[in-house]
C-alpha positions in Angstrom: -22.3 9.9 6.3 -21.6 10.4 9.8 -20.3 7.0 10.2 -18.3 7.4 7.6 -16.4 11.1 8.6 -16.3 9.0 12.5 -14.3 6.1 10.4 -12.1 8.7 8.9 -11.4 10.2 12.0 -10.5 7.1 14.1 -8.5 6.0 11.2 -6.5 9.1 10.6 -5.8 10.0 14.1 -4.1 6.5 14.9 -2.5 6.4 11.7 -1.3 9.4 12.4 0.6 8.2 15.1 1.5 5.2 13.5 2.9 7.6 10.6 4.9 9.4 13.2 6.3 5.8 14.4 7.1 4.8 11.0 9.3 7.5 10.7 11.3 7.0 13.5 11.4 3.5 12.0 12.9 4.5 9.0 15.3 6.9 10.9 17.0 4.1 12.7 17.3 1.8 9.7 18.8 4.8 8.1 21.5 5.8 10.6 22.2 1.5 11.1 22.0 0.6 7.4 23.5 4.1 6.5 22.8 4.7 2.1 23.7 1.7 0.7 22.3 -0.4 2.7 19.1 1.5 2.6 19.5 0.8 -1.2 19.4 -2.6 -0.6 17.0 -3.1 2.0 14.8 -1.0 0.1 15.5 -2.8 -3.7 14.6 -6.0 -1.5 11.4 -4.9 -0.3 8.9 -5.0 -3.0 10.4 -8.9 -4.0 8.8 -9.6 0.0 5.9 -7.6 -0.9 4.9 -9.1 -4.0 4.7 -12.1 -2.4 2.8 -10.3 0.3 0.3 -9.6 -2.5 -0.3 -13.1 -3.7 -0.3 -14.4 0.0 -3.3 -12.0 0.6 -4.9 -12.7 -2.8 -6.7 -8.8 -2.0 -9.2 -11.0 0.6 -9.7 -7.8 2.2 -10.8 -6.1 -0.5 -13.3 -8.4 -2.1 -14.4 -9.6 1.5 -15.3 -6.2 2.7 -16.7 -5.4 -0.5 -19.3 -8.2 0.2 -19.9 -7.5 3.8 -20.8 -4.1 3.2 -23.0 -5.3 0.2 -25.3 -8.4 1.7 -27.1 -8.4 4.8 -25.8 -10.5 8.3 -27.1 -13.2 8.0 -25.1 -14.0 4.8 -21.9 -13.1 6.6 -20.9 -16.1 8.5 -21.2 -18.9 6.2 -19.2 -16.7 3.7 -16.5 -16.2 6.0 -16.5 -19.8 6.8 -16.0 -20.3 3.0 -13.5 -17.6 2.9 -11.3 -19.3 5.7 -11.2 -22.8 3.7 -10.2 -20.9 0.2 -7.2 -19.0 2.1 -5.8 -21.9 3.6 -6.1 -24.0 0.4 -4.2 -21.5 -1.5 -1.9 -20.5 1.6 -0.7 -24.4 1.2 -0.2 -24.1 -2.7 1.6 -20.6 -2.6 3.8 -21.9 0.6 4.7 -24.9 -1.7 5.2 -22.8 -4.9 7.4 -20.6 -3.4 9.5 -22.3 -1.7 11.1 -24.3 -4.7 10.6 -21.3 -6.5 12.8 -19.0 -4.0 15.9 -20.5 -4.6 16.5 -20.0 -7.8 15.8 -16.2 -8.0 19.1 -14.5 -8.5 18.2 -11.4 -6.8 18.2 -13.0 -2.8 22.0 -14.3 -3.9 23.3 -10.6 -2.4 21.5 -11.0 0.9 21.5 -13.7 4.0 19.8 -16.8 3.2 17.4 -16.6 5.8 15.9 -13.9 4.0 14.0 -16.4 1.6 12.9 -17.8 5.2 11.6 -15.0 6.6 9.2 -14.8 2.7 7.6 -18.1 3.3 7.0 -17.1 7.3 5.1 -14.5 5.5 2.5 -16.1 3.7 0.1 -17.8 6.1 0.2 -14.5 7.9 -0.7 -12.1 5.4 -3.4 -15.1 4.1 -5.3 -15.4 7.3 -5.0 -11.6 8.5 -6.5 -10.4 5.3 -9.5 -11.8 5.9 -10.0 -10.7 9.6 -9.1 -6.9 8.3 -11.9 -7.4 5.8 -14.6 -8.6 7.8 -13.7 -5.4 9.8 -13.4 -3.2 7.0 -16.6 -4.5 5.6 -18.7 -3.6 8.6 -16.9 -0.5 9.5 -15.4 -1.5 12.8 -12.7 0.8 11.8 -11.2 0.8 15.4 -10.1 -2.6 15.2 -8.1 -1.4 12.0 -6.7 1.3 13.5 -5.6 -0.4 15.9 -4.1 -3.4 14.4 -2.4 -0.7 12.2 -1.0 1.4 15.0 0.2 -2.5 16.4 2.0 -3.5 13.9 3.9 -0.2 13.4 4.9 0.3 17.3 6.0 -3.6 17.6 8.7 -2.9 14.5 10.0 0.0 15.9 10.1 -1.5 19.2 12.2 -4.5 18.1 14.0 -2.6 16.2 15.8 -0.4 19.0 15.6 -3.1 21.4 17.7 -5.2 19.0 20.2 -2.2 17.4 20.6 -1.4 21.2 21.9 -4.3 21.9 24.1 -5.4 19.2 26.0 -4.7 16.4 25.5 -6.6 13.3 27.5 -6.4 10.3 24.9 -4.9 7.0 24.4 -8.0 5.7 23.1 -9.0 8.9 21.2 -6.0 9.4 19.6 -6.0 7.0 18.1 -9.5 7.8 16.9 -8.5 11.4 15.6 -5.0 9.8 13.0 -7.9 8.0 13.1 -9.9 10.8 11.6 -6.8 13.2 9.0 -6.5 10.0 7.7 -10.1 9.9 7.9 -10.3 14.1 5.4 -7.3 13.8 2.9 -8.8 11.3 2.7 -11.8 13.5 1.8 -9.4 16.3 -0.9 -8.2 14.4 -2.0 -11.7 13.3 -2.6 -12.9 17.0 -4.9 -9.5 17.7 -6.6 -9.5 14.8 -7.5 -13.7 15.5 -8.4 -13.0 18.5 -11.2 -10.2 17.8 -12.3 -11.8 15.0 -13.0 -15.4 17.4 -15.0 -13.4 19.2 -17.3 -12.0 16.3 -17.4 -15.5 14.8 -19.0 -16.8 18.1 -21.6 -13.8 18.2 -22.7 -14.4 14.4 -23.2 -18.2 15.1 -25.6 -17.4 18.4 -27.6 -15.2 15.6 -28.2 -17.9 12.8 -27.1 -17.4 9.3 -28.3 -18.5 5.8 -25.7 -21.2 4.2 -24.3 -19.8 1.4 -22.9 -22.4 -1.4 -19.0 -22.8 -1.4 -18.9 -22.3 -5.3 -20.9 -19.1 -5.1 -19.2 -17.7 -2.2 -15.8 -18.1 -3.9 -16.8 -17.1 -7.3 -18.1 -13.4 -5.5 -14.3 -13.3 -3.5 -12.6 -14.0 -6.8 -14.9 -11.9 -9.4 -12.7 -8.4 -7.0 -9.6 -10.5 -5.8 -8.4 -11.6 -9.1 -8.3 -7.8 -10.9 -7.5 -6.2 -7.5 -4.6 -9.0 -7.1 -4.1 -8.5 -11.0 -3.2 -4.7 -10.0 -0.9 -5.5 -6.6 0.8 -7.7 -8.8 1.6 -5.0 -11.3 2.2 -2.1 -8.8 4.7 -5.0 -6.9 6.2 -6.5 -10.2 6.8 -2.4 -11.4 8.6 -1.4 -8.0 10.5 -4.7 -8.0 12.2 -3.7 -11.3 12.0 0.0 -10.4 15.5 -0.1 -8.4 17.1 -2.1 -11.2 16.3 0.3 -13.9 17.1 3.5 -11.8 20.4 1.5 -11.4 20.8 0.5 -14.7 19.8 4.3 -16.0 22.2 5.9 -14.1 25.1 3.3 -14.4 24.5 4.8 -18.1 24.8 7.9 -17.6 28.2 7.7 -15.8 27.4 6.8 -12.4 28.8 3.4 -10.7 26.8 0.9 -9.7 27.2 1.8 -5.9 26.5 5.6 -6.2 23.7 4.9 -8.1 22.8 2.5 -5.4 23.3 5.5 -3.4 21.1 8.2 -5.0 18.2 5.4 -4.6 18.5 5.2 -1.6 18.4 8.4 -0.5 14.9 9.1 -2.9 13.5 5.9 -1.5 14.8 5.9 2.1 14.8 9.6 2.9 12.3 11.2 0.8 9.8 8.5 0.1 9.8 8.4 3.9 9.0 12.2 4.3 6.8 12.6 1.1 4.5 10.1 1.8 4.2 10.5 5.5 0.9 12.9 5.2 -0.3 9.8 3.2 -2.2 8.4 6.0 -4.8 10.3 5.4 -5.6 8.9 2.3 -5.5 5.3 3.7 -7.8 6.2 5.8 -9.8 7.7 3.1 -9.3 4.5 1.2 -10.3 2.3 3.9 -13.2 3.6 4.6 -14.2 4.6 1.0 -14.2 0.9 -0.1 -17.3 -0.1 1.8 -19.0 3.0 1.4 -18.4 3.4 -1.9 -19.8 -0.4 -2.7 -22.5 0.3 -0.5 -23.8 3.4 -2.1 -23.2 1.8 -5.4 -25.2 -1.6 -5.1 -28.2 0.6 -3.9 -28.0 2.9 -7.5 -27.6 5.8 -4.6 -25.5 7.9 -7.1 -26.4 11.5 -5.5 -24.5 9.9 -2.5 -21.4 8.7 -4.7 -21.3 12.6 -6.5 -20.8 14.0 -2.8 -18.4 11.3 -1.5 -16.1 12.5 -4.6 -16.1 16.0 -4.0 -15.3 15.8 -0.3 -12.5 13.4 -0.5 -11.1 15.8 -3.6 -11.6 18.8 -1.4 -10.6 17.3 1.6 -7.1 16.2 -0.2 -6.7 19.4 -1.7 -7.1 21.1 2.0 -3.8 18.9 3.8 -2.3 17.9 0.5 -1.2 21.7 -0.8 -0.1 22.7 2.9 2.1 19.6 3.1 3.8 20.2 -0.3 4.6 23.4 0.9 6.6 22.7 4.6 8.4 19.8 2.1 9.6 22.2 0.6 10.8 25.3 2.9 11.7 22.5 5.9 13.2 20.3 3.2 16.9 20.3 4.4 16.3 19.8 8.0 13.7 17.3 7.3 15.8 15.0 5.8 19.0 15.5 7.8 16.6 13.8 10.7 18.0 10.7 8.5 21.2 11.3 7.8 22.9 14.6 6.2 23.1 14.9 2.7 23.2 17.5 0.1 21.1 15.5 -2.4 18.4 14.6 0.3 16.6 18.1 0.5 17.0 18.7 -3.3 15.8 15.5 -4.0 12.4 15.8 -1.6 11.6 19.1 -3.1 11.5 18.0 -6.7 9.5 15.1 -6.0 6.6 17.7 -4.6 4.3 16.9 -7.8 4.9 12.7 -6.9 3.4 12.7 -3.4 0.5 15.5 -4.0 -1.0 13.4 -6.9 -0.4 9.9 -4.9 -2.5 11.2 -2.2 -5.3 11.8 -4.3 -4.6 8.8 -6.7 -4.9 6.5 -2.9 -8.3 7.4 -2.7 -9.4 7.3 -6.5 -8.8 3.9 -6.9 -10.5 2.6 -3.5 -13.6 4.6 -5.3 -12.7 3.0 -8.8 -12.8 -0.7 -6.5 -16.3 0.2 -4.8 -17.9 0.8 -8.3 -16.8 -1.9 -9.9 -13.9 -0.6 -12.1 -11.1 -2.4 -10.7 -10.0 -3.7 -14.3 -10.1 0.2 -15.2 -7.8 1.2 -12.4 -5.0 -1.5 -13.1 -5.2 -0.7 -16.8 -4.5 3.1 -15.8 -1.5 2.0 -13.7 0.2 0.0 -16.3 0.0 2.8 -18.6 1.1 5.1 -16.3 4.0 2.4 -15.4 4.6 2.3 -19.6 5.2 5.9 -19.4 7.5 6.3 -16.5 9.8 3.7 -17.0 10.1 4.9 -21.0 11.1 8.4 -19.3 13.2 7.0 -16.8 15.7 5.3 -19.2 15.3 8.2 -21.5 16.0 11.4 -18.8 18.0 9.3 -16.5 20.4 8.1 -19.0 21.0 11.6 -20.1 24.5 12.4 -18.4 23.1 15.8 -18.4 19.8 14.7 -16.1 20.7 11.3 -14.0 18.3 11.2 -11.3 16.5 14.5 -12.1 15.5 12.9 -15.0 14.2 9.8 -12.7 12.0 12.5 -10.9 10.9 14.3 -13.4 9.4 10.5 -15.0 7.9 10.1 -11.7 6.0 13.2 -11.1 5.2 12.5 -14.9 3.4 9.1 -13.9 1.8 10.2 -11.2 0.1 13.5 -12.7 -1.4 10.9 -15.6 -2.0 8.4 -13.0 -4.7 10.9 -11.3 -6.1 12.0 -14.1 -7.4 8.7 -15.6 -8.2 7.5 -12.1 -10.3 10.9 -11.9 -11.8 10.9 -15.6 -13.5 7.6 -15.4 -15.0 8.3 -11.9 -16.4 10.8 -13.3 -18.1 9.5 -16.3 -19.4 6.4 -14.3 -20.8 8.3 -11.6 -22.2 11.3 -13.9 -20.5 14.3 -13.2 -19.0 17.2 -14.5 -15.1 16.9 -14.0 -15.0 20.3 -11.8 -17.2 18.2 -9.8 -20.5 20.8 -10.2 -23.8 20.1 -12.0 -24.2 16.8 -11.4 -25.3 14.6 -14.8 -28.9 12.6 -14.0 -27.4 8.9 -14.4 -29.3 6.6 -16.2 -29.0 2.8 -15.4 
């Protein structure tokens, strides 16, 4: 346990700072992309990130699910096999996508180096995720923290350095804001190489048992395939997010570019400031996976009770407190971006969407450790079912618009929890007020 509360520390104070970066990250793409543009950098985003998702195939999940589960000597020839699958399917997806990026209608809008910059991306997401496994998996959660911190300082770096300098018309903007973005992953990709050379070299002085390729890559795929399964849905669902909220509000009476607008300003503005306390919960999560696997491949389920009720305590303790200056600091908060009269409104209705996403971050790395990874993406869809039904129902309603929106979030989000929460509970034998543990039988 101790190594686990020293993982969350190192995590959470770096992450902090790398929190605090990212927000003066989004503060100068707000006050250079001004609200529309933030609109459309931020209705491009989660097309890049989906393909993000397949690039990484969720390598760092299943492969720091394995580490922490098999011994050392098993770890080497795994990651040997790991290495060959990623750059197998790194080819096929660089392939795939690049006849298949032309022909989606929704780059047309933005510079056509965009769909470069996509492709740039896929080797190094494929080849970082499994260096931030390995590291996951045996809880070197400095190296992590400080690829994490990295990546976050490089963008915002680049970012001034670049804005300084020139001035770029938005669709131009735009492109280098994604530029500064894939400059900074590639950053990270040369640390992250580097570090893990040098445990590759130390595990090969030790000996290791060969492990068979087919085995090896059945293991990886048996967690990346439901974990990618549930990126994929979480991406797909904020890809068409933007275009609904558009589409909803468009109905209601807005034009297309207010309702651009109002997006912007939820997704820019208060997304920003909402989920900014959310680093503790990646940190939680990060940690969590590996333990959580751990504990569970050794039937240790007193350990697995406890883990739950800390990190549902511990979210409680900075989760309520953060709610709170959201809401009393609201205005001033967001006029950090830019002023606007929505902004503050906006960030204080959404208080019930970032309390249960910080404990929903944490649930599902605990739902991945035990195994229910299927359960966890089947929650989100439903969860997804729901709040985009009451998104073009409320935000339709002339008489609602974007309240409506928020009100379909904080919907999703509440249920999101919930199930997440439930099943924990039942699979790890516990009461759901998290007293009087159940004797598991197995």
């Amino acid at each position: 346990m101790r190594s686990f509360f020293k993982g969350i520390f190192v995590l959470a104070v770096v992450a902090f700072l790398g929190e605090c970066i990212e927000f003066l990250v989004n503060m100068v793409l707000a006050k250079e992309l001004g609200g529309v543009g933030m609109g459309l950098y931020m209705s491009i985003l989660p097309l890049v990130f989906f393909v993000v998702v397949l690039a990484s195939m969720e390598l760092t999940v299943s492969i720091s699910k394995y580490i922490a589960e098999k011994e050392e000597k098993y770890h080497a020839s795994m990651l040997r096999h790991g290495i060959r699958f990623a750059a197998f399917f790194t080819i096929v997806l660089t392939i795939v996508t690049i006849c298949v990026l032309p022909i989606i209608p929704a780059f047309n809008q933005y510079h056509p180096y965009i769909r470069l910059l996509v492709v740039i991306l896929i080797p190094i997401t494929s080849f970082s995720s499994i260096a931030r496994g390995y590291f996951m998996g045996v809880q070197h959660m400095g190296k992590i923290a400080t690829a994490n911190f990295t990546r976050k300082f490089a963008q915002l770096l680049l970012l001034v350095f670049i804005f300084h300098l020139f001035q770029f018309e938005l669709e131009t903007s735009i492109l280098i804001a994604l530029s500064t973005l894939v400059g900074s992953e590639l950053v990270v990709l040369l640390y992250l190489l580097q570090q893990f050379y040098v445990q590759m070299k130390k595990m090969k002085n030790r000996g290791s048992i060969r492990l068979s390729g087919k085995n090896v890559r059945k293991s990886l795929l048996a967690v990346s395939l439901p974990t990618t399964g549930m990126r994929i849905s979480h991406s797909i669902a904020h890809a068409i997010q933007p275009f609904l909220i558009k589409a909803a509000l468009m109905k209601a009476g807005l034009t297309g570019t207010v309702a651009l607008e109002h997006f912007g300003i939820v997704s820019g503005v208060a997304f920003s400031i909402g989920f900014f306390p959310a680093f503790i919960a990646h940190s939680f999560s990060t940690v969590l996976i590996p333990t959580v696997s751990e504990a569970y491949a050794q039937k240790d389920f007193v350990k697995l009770q406890k883990l739950l009720q800390q990190v549902m305590v511990m979210t409680f303790l900075y989760g309520v407190p953060a709610i709170l200056v959201f809401h009393y600091f609201a205005e001033p908060l967001t006029h950090l971006f830019f002023k606007s009269a929505l902004a503050p409104f906006y960030l204080q209705l959404l208080w019930p969407y970032f309390l249960f996403h910080y404990f929903v971050i944490p649930l599902q790395a605990f739902l991945i450790g035990i195994g229910l990874i299927t359960d966890s993406l089947i929650h989100y869809i439903w969860a997804t079912i729901v709040m985009f039904i009451m998104m073009y129902i409320l935000g339709s309603n002339p008489h609602y618009q974007m309240i409506g929106i928020i009100l379909a979030m904080n919907t999703s989000s509440l249920l999101l929890m919930l199930l997440h929460y439930v099943t924990i509970c039942k699979k790890i034998g516990v009461s759901l007020i998290l007293r009087k543990p159940y004797k598991q039988s197995y």
